[in-house]
Biotite code that builds the C-alpha atoms (Angstrom):
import biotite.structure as struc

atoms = struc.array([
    struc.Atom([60.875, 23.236, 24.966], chain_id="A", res_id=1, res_name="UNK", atom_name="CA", element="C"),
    struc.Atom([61.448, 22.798, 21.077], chain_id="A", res_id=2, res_name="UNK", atom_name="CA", element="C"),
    struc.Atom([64.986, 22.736, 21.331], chain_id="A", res_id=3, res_name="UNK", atom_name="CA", element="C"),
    struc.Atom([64.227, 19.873, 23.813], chain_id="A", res_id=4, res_name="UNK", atom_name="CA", element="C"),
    struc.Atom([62.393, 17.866, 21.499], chain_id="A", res_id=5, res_name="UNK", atom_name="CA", element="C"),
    struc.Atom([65.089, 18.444, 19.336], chain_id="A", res_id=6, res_name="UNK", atom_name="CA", element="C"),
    struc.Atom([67.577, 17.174, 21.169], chain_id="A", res_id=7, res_name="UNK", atom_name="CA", element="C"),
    struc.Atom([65.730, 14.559, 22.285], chain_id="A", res_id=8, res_name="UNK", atom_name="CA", element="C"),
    struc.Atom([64.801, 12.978, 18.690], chain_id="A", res_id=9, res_name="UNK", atom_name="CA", element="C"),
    struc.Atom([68.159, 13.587, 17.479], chain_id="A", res_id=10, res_name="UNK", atom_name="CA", element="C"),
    struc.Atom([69.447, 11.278, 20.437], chain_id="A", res_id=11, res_name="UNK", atom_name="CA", element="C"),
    struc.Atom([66.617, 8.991, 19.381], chain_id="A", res_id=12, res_name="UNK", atom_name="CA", element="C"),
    struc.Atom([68.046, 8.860, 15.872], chain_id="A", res_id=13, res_name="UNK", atom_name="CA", element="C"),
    struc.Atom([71.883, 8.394, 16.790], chain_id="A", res_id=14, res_name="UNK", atom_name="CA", element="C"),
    struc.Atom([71.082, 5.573, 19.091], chain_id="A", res_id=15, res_name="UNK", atom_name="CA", element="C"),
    struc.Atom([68.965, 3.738, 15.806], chain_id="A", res_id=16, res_name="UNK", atom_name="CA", element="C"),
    struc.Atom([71.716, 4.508, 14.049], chain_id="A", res_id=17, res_name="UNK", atom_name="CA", element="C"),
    struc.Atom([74.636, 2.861, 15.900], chain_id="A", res_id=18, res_name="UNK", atom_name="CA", element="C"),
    struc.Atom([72.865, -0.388, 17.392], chain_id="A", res_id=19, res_name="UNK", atom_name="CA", element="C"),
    struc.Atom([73.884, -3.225, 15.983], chain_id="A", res_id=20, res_name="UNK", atom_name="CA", element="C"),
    struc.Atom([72.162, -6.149, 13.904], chain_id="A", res_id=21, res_name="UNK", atom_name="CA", element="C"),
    struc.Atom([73.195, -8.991, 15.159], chain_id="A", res_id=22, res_name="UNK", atom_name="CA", element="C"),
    struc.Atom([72.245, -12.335, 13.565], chain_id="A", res_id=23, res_name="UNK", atom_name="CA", element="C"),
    struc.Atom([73.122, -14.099, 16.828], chain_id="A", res_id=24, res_name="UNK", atom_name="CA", element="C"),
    struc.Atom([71.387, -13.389, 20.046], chain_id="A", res_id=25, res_name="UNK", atom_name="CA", element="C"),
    struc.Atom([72.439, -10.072, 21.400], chain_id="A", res_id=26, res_name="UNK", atom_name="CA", element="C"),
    struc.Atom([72.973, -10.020, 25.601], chain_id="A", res_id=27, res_name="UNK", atom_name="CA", element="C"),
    struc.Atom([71.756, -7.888, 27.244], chain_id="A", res_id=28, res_name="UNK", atom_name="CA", element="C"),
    struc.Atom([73.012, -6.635, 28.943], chain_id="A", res_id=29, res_name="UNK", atom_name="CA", element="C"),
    struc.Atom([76.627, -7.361, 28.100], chain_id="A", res_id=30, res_name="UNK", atom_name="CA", element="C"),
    struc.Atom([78.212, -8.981, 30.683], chain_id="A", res_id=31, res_name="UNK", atom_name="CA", element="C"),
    struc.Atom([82.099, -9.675, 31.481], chain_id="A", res_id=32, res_name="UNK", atom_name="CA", element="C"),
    struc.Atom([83.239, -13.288, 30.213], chain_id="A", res_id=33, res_name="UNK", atom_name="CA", element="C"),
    struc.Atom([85.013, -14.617, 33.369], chain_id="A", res_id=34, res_name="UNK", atom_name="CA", element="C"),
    struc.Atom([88.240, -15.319, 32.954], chain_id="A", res_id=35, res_name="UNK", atom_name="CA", element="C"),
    struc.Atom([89.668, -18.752, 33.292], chain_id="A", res_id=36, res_name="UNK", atom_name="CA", element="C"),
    struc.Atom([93.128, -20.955, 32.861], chain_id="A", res_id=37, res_name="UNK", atom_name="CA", element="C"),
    struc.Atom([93.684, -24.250, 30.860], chain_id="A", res_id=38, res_name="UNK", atom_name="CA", element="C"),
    struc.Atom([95.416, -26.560, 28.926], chain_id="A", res_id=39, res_name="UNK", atom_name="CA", element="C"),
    struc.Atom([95.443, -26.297, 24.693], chain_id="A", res_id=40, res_name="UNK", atom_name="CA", element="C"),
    struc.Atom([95.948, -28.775, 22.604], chain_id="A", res_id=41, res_name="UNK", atom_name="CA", element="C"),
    struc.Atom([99.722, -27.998, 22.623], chain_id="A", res_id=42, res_name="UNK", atom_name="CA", element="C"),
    struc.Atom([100.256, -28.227, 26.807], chain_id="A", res_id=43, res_name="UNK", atom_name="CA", element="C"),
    struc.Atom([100.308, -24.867, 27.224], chain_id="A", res_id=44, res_name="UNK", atom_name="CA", element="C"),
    struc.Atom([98.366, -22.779, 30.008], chain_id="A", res_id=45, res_name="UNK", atom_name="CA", element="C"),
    struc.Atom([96.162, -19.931, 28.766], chain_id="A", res_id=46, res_name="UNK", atom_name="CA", element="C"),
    struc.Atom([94.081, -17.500, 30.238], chain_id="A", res_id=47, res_name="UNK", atom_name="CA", element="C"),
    struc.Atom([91.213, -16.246, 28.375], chain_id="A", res_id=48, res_name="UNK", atom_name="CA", element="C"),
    struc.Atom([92.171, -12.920, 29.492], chain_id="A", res_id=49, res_name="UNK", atom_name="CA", element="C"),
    struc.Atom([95.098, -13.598, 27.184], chain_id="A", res_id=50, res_name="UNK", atom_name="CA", element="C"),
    struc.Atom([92.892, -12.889, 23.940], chain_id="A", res_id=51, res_name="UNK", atom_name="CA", element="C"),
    struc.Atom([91.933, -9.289, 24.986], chain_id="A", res_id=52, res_name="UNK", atom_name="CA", element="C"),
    struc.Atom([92.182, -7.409, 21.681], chain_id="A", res_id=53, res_name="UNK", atom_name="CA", element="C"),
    struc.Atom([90.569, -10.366, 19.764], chain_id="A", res_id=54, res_name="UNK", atom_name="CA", element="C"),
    struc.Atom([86.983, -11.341, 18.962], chain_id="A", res_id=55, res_name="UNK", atom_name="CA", element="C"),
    struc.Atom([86.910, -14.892, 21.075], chain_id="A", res_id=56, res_name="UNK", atom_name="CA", element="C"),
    struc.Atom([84.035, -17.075, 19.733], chain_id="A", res_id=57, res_name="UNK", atom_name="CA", element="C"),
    struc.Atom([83.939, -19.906, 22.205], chain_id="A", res_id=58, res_name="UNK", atom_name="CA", element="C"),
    struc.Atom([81.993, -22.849, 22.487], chain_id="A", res_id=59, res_name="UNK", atom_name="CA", element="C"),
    struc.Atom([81.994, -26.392, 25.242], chain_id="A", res_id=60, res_name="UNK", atom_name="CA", element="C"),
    struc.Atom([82.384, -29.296, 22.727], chain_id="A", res_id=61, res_name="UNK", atom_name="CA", element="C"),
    struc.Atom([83.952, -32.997, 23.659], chain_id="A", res_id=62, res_name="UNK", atom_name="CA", element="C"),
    struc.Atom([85.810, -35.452, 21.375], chain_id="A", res_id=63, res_name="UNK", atom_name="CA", element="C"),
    struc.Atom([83.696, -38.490, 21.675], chain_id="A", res_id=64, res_name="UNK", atom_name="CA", element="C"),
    struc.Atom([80.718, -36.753, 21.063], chain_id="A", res_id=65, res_name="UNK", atom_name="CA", element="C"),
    struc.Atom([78.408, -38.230, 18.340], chain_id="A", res_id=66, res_name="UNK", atom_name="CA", element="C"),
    struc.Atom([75.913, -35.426, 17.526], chain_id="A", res_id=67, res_name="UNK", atom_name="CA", element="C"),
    struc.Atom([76.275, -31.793, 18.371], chain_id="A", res_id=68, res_name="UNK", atom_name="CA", element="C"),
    struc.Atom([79.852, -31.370, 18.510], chain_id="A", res_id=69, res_name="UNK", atom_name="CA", element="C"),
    struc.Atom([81.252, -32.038, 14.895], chain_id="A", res_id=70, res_name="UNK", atom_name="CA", element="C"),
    struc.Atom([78.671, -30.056, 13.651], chain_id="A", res_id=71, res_name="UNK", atom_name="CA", element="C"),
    struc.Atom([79.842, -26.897, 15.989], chain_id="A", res_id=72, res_name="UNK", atom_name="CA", element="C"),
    struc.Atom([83.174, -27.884, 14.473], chain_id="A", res_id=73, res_name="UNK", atom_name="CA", element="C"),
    struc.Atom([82.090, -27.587, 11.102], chain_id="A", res_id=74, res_name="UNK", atom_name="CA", element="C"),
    struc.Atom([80.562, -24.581, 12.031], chain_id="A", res_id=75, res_name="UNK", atom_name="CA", element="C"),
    struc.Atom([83.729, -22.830, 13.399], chain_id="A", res_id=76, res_name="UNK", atom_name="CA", element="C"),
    struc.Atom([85.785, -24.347, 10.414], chain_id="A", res_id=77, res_name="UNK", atom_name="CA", element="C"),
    struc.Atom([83.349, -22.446, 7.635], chain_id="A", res_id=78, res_name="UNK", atom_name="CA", element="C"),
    struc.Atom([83.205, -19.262, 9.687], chain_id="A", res_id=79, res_name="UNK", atom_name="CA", element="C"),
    struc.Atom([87.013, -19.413, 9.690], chain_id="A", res_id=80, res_name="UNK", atom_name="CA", element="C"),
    struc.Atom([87.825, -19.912, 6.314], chain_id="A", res_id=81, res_name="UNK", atom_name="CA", element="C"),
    struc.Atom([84.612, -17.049, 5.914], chain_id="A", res_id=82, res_name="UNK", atom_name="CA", element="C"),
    struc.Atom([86.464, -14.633, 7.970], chain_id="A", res_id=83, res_name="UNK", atom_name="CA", element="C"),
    struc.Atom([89.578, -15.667, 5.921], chain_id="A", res_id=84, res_name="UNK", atom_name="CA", element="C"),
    struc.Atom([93.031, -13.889, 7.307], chain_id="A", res_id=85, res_name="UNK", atom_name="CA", element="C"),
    struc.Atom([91.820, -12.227, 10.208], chain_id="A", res_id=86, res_name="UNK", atom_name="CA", element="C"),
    struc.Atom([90.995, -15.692, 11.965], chain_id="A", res_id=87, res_name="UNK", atom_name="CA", element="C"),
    struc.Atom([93.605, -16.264, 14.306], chain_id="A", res_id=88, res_name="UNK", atom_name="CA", element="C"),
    struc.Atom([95.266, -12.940, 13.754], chain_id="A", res_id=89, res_name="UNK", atom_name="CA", element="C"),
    struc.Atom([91.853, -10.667, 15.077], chain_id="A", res_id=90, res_name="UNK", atom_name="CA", element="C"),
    struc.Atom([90.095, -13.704, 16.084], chain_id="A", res_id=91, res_name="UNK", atom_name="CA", element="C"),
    struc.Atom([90.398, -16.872, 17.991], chain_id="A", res_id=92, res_name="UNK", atom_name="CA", element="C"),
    struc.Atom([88.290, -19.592, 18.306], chain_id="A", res_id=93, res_name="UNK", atom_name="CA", element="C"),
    struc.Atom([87.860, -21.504, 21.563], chain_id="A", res_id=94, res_name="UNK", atom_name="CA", element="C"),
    struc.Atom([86.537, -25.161, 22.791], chain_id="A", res_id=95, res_name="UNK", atom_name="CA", element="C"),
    struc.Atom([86.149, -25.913, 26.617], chain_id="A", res_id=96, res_name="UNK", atom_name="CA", element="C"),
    struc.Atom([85.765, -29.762, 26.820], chain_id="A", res_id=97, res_name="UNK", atom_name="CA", element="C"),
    struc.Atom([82.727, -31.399, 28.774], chain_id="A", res_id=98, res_name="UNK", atom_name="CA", element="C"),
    struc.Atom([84.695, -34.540, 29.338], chain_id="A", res_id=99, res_name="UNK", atom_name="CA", element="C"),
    struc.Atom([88.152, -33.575, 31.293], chain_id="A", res_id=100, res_name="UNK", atom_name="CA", element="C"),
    struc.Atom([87.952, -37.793, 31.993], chain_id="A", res_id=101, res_name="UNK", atom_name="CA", element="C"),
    struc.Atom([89.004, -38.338, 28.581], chain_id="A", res_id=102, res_name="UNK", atom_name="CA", element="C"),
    struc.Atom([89.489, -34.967, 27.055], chain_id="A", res_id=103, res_name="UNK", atom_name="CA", element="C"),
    struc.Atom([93.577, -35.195, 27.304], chain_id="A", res_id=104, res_name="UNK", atom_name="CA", element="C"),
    struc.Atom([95.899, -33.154, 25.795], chain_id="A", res_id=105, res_name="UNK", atom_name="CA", element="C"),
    struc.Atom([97.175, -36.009, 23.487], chain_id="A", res_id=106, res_name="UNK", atom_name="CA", element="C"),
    struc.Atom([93.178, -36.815, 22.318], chain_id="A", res_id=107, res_name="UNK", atom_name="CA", element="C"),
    struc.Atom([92.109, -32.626, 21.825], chain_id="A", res_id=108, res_name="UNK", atom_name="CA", element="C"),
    struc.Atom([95.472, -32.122, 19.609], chain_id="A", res_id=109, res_name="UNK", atom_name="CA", element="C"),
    struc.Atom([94.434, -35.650, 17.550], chain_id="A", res_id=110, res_name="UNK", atom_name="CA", element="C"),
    struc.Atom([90.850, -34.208, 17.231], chain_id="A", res_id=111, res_name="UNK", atom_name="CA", element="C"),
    struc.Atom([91.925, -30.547, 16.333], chain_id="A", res_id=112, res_name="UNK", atom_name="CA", element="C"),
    struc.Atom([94.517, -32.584, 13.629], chain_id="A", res_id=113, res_name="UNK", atom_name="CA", element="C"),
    struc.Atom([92.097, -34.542, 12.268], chain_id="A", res_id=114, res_name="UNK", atom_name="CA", element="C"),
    struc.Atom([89.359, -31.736, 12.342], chain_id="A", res_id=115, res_name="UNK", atom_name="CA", element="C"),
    struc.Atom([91.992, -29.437, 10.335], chain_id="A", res_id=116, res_name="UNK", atom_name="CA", element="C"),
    struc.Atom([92.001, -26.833, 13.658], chain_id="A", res_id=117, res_name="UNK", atom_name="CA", element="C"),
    struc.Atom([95.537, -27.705, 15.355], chain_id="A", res_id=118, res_name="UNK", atom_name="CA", element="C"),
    struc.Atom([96.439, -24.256, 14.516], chain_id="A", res_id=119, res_name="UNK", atom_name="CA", element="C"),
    struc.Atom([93.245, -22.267, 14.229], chain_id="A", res_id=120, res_name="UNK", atom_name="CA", element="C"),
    struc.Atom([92.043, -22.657, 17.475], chain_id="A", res_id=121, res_name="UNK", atom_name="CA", element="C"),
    struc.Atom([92.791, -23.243, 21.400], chain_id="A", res_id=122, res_name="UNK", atom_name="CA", element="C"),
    struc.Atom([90.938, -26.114, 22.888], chain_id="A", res_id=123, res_name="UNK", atom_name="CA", element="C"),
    struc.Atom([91.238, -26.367, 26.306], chain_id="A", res_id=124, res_name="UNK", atom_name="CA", element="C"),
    struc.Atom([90.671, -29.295, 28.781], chain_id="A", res_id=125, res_name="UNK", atom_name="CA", element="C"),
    struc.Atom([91.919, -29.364, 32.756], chain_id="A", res_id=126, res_name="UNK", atom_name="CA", element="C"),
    struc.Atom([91.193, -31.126, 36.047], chain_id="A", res_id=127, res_name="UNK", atom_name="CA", element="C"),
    struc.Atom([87.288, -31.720, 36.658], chain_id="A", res_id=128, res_name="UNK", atom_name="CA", element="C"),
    struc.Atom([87.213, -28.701, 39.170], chain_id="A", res_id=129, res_name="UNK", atom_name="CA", element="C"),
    struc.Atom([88.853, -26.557, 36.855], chain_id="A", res_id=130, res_name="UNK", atom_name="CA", element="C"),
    struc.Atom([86.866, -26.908, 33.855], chain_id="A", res_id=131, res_name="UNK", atom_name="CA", element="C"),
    struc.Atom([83.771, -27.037, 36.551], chain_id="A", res_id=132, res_name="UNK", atom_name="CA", element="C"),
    struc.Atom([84.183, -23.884, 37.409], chain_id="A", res_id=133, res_name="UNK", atom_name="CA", element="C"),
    struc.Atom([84.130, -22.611, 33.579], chain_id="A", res_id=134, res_name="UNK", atom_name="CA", element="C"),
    struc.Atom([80.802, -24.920, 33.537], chain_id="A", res_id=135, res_name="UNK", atom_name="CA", element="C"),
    struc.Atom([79.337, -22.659, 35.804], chain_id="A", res_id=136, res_name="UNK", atom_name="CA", element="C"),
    struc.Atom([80.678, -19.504, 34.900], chain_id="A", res_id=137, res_name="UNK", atom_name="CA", element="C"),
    struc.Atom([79.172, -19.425, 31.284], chain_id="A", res_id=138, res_name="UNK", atom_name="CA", element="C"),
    struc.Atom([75.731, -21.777, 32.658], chain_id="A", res_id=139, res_name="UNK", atom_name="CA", element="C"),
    struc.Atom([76.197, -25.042, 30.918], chain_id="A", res_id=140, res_name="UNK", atom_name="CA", element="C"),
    struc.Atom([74.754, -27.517, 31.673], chain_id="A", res_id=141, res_name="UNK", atom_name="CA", element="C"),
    struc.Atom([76.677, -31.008, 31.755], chain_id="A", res_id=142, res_name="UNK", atom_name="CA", element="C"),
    struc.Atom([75.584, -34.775, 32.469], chain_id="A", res_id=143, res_name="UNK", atom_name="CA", element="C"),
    struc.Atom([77.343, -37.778, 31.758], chain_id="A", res_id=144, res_name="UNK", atom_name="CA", element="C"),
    struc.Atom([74.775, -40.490, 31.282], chain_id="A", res_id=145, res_name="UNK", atom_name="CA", element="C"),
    struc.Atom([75.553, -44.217, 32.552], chain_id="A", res_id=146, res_name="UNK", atom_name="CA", element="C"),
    struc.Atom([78.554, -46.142, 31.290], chain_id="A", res_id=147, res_name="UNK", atom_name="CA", element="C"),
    struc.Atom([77.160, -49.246, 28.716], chain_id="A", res_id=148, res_name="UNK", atom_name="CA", element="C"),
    struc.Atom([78.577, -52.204, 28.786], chain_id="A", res_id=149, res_name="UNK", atom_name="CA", element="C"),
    struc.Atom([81.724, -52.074, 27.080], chain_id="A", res_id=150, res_name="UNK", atom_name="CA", element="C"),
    struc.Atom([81.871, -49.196, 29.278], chain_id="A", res_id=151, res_name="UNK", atom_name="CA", element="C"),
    struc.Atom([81.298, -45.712, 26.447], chain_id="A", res_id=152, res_name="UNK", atom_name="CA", element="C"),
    struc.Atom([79.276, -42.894, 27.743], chain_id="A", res_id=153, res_name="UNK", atom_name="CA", element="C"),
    struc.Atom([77.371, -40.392, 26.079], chain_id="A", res_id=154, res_name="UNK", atom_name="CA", element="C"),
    struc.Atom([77.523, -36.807, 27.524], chain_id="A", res_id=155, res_name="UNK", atom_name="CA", element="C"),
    struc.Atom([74.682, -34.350, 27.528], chain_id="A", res_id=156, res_name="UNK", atom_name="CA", element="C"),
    struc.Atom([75.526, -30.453, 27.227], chain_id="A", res_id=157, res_name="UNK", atom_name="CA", element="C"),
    struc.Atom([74.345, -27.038, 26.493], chain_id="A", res_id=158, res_name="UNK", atom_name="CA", element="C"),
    struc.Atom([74.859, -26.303, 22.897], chain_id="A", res_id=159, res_name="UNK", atom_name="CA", element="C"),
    struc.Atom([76.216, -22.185, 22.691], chain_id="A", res_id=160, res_name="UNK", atom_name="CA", element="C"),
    struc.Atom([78.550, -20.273, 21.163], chain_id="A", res_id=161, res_name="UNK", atom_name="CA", element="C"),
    struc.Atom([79.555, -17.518, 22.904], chain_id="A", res_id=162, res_name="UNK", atom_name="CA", element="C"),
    struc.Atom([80.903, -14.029, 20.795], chain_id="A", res_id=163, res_name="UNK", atom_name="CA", element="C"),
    struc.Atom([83.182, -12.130, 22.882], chain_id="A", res_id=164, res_name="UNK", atom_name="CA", element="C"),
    struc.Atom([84.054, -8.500, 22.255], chain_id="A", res_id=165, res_name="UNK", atom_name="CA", element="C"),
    struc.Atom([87.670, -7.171, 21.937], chain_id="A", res_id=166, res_name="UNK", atom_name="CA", element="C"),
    struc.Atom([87.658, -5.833, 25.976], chain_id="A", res_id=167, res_name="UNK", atom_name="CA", element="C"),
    struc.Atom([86.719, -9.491, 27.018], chain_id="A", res_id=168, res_name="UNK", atom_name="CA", element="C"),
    struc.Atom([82.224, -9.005, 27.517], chain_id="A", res_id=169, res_name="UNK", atom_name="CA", element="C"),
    struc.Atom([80.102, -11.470, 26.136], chain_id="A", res_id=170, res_name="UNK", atom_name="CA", element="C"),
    struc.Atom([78.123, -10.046, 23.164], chain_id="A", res_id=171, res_name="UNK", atom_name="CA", element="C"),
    struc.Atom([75.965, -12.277, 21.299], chain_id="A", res_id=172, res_name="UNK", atom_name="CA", element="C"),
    struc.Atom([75.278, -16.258, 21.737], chain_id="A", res_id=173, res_name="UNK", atom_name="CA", element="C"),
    struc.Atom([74.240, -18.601, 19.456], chain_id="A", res_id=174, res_name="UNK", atom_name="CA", element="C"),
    struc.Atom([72.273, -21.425, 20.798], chain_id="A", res_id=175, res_name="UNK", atom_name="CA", element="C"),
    struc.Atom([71.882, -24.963, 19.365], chain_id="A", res_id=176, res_name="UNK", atom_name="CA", element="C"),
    struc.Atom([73.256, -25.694, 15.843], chain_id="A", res_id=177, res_name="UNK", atom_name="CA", element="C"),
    struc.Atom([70.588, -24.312, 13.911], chain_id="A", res_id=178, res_name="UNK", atom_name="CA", element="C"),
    struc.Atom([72.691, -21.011, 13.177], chain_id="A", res_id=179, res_name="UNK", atom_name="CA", element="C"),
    struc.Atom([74.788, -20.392, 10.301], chain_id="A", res_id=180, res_name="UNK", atom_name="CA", element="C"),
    struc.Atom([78.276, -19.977, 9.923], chain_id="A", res_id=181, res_name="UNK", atom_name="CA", element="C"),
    struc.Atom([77.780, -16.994, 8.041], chain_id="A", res_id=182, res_name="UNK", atom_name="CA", element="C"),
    struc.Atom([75.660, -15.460, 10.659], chain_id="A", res_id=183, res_name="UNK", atom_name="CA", element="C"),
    struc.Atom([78.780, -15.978, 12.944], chain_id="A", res_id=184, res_name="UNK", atom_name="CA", element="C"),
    struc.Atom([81.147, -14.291, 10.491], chain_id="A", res_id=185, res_name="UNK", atom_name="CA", element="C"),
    struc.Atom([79.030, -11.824, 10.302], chain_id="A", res_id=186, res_name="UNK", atom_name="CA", element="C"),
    struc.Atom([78.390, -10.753, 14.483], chain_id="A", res_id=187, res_name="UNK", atom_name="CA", element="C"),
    struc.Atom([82.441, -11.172, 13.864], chain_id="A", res_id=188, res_name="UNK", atom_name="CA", element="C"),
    struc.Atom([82.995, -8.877, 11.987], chain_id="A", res_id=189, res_name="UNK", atom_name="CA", element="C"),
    struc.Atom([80.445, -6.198, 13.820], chain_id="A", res_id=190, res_name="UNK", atom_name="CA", element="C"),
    struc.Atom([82.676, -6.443, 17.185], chain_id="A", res_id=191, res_name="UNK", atom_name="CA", element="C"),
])
């Protein structure tokens, strides 16, 4: 019975010792990031099955968008340069735009340009049922409200960034804009 207990508490103490402090939101549990195809910024089709061996931190963003977007921008930007050399090379960063309608290849590769991420990230757009699907997959939540009159529209969407482990499961999320780019850097550099 004592060497039971033993065993037991030691178990008890491993476990403590190898979870994980995340500053993001830990899932659990850990589920597989499904897998999808698109168009980057350059015209090329990717997979996000492509990045297995690299930390994917992925997020829906759209170029027109007024609020929420250029701040996840920012966000990813400062994480980058945080992470310094091992963005790109043992990470990638990822956009999925909420507005395929004008979300072309031409307008993401202006925005990543003018953003200073032509080269430090993959932002995808597709066909409405394409990117629909990815919608769905990763439960956000997209509404485009009603066209003004000089006919603009504002699109509503679930703020998240997604951290996905090295074997392709989702790990941690970071809700809203409220998080730091440090904090990301950091859940990073855990997985």
């Amino acid at each position: 019975m004592k060497v039971l207990l033993t065993t037991l508490l030691l178990l008890l103490l491993l476990a403590g010792c190898t979870q994980q402090n995340f500053k993001g939101v830990p899932l659990t549990p850990a589920k597989p990031a499904p897998d999808f195809t698109l168009t980057n910024q350059f015209g090329e089709e990717v997979s996000l099955n492509d990045f297995r061996g690299k930390v994917v931190v992925m997020s829906f963003l759209y170029t027109n968008c007024p609020t929420v977007c250029p701040i996840i921008t920012s966000k990813f930007i400062s994480a980058a340069e945080e992470l310094g050399d091992s963005a790109g090379r043992d990470v990638v960063f990822v956009a999925v735009t909420v507005d395929p309608e004008r979300d072309t290849t031409d307008k993401i590769r202006r925005y990543s340009e003018e953003k200073g991420m032509l080269d430090k990230w993959h932002y995808f757009t597709g066909g409405r049922v394409e990117v629909e699907r990815v919608w769905r997959d990763y439960n956000i939540y997209v509404n485009r409200s009603q066209l003004d009159e000089d006919g603009n529209y504002i699109i509503d969407h679930t703020a998240k960034v997604f951290v996905i482990d090295k074997k392709g499961t989702r790990r941690v999320v970071f809700p809203g804009i409220t998080w730091d780019s440090k904090d990301l850097a950091h859940d990073v550099r855990l997985l």
